[in-house]
N, C-alpha and C positions, 0 to 999 in steps of 0.2 A: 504494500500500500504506500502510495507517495507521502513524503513528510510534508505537514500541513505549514502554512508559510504566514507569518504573519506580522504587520507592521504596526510597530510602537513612537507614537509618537514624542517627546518630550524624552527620549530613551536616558540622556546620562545626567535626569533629574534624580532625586532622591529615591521616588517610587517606581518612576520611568526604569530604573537599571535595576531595581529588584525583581519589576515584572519580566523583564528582558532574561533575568537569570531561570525565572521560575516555567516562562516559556520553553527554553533553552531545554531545562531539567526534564520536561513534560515534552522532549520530542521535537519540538516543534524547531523549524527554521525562521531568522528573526532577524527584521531588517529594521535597525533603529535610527532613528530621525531626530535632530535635534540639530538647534542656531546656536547653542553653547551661550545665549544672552545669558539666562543664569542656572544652566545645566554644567556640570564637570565631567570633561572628556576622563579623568580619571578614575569617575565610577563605572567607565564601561571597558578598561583597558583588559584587563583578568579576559574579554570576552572576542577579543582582536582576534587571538588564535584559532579557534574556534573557522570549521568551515561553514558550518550553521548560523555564524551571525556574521553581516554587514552593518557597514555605519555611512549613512548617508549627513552632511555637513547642513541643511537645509532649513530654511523656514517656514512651517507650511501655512503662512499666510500668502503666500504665493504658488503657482500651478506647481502640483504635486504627478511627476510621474515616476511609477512603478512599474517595471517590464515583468512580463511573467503572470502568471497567477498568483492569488491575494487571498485566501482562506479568512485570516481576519485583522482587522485595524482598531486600533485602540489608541485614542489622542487622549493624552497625557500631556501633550504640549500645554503652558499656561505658567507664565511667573505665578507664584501660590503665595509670597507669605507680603505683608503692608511693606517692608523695606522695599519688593521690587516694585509692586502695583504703583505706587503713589510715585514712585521714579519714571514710569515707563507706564503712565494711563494708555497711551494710543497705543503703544503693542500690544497692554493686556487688551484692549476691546477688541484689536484686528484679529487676536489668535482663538480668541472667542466667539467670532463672526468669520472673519473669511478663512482663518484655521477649519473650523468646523466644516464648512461650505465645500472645502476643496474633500477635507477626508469623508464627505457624504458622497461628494460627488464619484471620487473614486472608487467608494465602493460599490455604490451602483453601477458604474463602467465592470468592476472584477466580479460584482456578485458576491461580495464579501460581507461577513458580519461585522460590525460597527460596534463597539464598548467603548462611551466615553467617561470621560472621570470629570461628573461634577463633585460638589460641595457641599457640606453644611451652612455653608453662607448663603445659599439660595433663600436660606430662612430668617437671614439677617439677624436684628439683635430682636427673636423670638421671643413670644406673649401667649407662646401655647410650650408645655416642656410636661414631659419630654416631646421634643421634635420627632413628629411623625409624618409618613410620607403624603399625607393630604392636607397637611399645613401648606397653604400660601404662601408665608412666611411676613414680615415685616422689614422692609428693603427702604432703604432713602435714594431713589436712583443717581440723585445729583452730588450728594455725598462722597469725600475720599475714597471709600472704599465702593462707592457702587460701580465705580470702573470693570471690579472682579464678580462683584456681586451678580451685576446686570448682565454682565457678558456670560458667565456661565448660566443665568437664566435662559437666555436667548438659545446659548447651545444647546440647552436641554428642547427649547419650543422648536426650532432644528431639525433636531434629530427627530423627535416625535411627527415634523413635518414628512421626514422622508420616508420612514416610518409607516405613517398612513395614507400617503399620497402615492408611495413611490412601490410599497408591497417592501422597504429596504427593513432585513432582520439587524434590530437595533438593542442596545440593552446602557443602559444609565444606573451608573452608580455614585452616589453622595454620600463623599468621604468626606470620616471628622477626623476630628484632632490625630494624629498617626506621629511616631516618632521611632528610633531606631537607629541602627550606622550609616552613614553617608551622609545623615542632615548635613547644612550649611552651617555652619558654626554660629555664623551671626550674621542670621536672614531677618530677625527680626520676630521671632517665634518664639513663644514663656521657654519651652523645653532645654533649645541651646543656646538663650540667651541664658536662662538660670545657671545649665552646666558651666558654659565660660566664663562668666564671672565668676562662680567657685574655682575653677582652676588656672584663675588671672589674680588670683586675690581680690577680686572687687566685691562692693556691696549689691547685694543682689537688688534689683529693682521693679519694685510693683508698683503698675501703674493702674491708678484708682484704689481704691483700698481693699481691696485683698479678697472682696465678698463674690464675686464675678466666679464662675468654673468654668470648666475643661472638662473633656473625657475623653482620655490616652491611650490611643488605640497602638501595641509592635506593629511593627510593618509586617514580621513572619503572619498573625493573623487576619490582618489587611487583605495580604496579597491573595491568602487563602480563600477569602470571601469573593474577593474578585474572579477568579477564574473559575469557581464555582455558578458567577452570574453571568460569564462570559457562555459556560455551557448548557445554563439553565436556559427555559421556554419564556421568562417575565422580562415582559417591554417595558413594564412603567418603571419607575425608579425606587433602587433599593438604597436606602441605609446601608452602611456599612462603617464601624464606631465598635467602641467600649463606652456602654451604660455607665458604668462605676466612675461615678463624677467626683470632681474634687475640686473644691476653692483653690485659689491661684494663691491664698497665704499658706493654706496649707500645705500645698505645692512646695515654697520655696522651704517652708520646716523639712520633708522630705528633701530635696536636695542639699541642706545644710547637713542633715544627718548622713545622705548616701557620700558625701564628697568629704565629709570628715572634717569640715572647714568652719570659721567658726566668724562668718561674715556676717555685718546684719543686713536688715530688711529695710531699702528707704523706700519711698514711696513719692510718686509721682501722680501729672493730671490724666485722667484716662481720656485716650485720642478718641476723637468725636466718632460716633457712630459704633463703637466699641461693644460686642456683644455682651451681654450682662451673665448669660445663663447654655449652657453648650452642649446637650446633653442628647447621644440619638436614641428612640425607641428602633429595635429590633426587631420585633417581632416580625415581618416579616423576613428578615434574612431565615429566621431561627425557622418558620412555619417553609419559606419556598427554597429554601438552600441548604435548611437543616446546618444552618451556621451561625458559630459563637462565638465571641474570644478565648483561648486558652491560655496567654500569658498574662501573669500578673502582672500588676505594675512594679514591684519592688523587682522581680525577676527580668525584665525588660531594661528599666531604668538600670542595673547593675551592667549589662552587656552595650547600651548606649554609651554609658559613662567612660568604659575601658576603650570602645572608641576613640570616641575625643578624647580620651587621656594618650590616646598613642600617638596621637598629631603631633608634627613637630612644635617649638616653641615658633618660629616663624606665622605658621598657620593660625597657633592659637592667638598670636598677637595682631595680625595683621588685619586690616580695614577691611570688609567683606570688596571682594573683586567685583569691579566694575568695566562693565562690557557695553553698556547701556548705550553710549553718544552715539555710534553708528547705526544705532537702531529705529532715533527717535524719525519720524517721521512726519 
């Protein structure tokens, strides 16, 4: 039987390169796609050798060709965390819009299925919690962040366009909070903004006061949900999260504790539009995937941490990489 071929978009982002691995693991051949605006060519380098995976330089807001046959496409492209969005508003809308547009279009050209990776952000700073998948959500579209917000809205109405217009097999997933190896040290995210300052010596920083949560999802069970909805039959869109919610003070107590550091806690204004409460309802992953998280966070958070603690000292000190000028448009 021929091995099944499938392109990742966004490949040597944080998630981009884990699905790329777990593709890889599961058979399949893997052609990954990324502008490196703020993806790392060296979360994909382990996968060079490899005759199963390609790496194409590209941005797929502009015409995306793939020679060959196309089993399945999954855009993952999208700066994800407020350091890049608020730098780079007009790429995240294009990769949101005409990203999307070209990877529908091409798979209706290959006949390929389509998995894209929305957000919990669709649901903005939510007035129903836990977040469930027929929330609306509460979005400011003209707000900092409605850049990402709005853009991944659109990609989801998109996809559900091609979807029921086009007969195109589609499947949407909104992902929360996820953390694990490869983060970006300092993208602007609670998780490795807290680790880095524990192993920079700094005081850790919470902005707004500390009552606001999260729920931290390993990437190992992320990825698992994901391909499980990439195989399953459900078009509308699924959660995919850890429940098990936590204040962001009480967040930085666990990291004071895991990192062994004995920093305090200052506190800052919370950036407008800042979601209050984070939390996803599962039940459907649990009812149509029969999927649930199995790492804890203490066990996650210890394998995250020896990451970033192996980075060199250059890494951990230096100003997050900026690719952004030639982008802006």
């Amino acid at each position: 039987m021929a091995r099944k071929r499938a392109l990742v978009t966004g490949a040597a982002g944080f998630l981009g390169s884990h699905l790329c691995d777990r593709l890889i693991a599961d058979g399949m051949e893997v052609i990954a796609m990324d502008n490196l605006i703020t993806g790392r060519i060296e979360n994909l380098e382990h996968l060079f050798h490899l005759e199963t995976f390609s790496f194409f330089h590209h941005d797929v807001s502009k015409f995306i060709h793939i020679p060959g046959d196309l089993d399945y496409i999954l855009h993952f492209a999208s700066p994800a965390s407020p350091i890049d969005y608020l730098k780079i508003p007009i790429q995240t809308l294009k990769v949101g819009s005409l990203g999307i547009h070209n990877c529908l279009g091409l798979a209706r050209a290959k006949k390929a299925r389509v998995l894209i990776a929305s957000t919990s952000e669709v649901y903005g700073d939510p007035t129903v919690h836990p977040q469930k998948e027929d929330y609306w959500g509460n979005v400011n579209p003209v707000g900092p962040r409605g850049v990402y917000d709005e853009a991944k809205r659109f990609q989801e109405a998109m996809t559900m366009a091609y979807h029921t217009y086009h007969g195109l097999e589609t499947r949407i997933v909104r992902i929360f909070n996820t953390y694990g190896p490869r983060m970006r040290l300092n993208d602007g995210r609670v998780l490795p903004a807290f680790i880095g300052q524990a192993l920079r010596g700094e005081d850790l920083t919470i902005f707004g006061d500390g009552t606001q949560t999260r729920s931290f999802c390993f990437v190992d069970d992320l990825i698992e949900g994901i391909i499980r909805l990439l195989h399953s039959d459900c078009v509308d869109p699924v959660n995919i999260g850890n429940p098990d919610e936590i204040t962001i003070a009480e967040f930085a107590e666990e990291i004071i504790k895991l990192t062994g550091t004995n920093q305090k806690v200052v506190y800052k204004e919370l950036p407008k539009d800042d979601p209050k409460q984070r939390q996803p309802d599962i039940s459907k992953a649990k009812d149509i995937l029969n999927w649930e998280p199995k790492v804890h966070r203490s066990e996650g958070l210890k394998i995250t941490y020896e990451y970033f603690k192996s980075l060199s000292k250059e890494e951990l000190f230096k100003k997050e990489h900026n690719n952004f000028e030639k982008y802006i448009q």
